[in-house]
C-alpha positions in Angstrom: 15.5 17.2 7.4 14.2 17.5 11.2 10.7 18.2 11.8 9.3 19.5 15.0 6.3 17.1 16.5 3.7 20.1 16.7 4.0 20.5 12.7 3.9 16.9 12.3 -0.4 16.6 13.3 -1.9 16.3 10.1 0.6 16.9 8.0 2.3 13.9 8.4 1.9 10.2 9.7 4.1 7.2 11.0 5.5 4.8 8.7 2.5 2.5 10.3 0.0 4.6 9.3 1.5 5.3 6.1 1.7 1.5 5.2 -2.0 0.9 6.1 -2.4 4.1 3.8 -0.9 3.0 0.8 -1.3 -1.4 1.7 1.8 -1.9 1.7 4.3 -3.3 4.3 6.9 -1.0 6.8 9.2 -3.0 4.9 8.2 -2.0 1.7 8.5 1.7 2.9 11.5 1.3 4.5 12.9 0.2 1.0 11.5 2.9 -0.8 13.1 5.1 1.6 16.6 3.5 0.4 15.9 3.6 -3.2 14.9 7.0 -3.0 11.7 6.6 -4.0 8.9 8.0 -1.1 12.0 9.8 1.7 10.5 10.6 4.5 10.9 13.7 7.0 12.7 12.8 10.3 11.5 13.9 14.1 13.5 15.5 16.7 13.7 11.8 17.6 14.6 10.3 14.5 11.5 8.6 13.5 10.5 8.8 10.1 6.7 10.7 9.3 5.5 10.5 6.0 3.6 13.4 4.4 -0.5 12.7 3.6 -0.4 14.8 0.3 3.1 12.5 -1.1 1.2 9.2 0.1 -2.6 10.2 -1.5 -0.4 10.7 -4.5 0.7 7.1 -4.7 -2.9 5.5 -4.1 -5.1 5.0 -7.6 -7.7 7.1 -8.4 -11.4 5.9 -7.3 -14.0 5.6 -10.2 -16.3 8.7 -9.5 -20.6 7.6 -8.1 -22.1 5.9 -10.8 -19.3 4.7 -12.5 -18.4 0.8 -12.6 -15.2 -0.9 -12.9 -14.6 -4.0 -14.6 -12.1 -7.1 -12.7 -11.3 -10.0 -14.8 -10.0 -12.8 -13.0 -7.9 -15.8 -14.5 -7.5 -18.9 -12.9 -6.1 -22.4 -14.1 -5.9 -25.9 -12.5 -2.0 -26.6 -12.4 -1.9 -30.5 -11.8 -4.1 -33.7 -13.0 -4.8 -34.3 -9.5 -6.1 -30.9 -9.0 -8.0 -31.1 -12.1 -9.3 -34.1 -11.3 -10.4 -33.1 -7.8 -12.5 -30.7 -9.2 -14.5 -32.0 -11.6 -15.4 -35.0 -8.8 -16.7 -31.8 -6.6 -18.4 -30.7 -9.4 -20.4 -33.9 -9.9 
């Protein structure tokens, strides 16, 4: 489906926009676009514009003033040498 570039203000974005957006690459996009996952409208020109209201839709929720989240991070030495390494830094 074509859209016309006066509709396309802020309503829509370019697949650069989008990606920063959402953190993902054009890439990524692009291949969403092929798996039918996030299909983009097209310009008079071709180029793809996502819609803002599709893309908010894909980013999490943010934890509402006041509210804390929780990250647990997991990390493990792989290799003796590594291992090893470490506990002479932490001497």
């Amino acid at each position: 489906m074509f859209v016309g570039d006066e509709m396309m203000d802020e309503q829509f974005v370019s697949i650069g926009k989008a990606a920063k957006m959402i953190g993902m690459s054009i890439e990524g996009l692009r291949h969403w676009e092929s798996a039918g996952v996030l299909i983009p409208m097209r310009t008079l020109t071709n180029q793809r514009r996502y819609r803002v209201a599709d893309l908010q839709a894909l980013l999490p929720e943010t934890p509402a003033i006041g509210q804390t989240s929780r990250c647990l991070l997991y990390a493990r030495v792989s290799t003796k040498k590594q291992q090893e390494a470490t506990r002479s830094r932490e001497s």
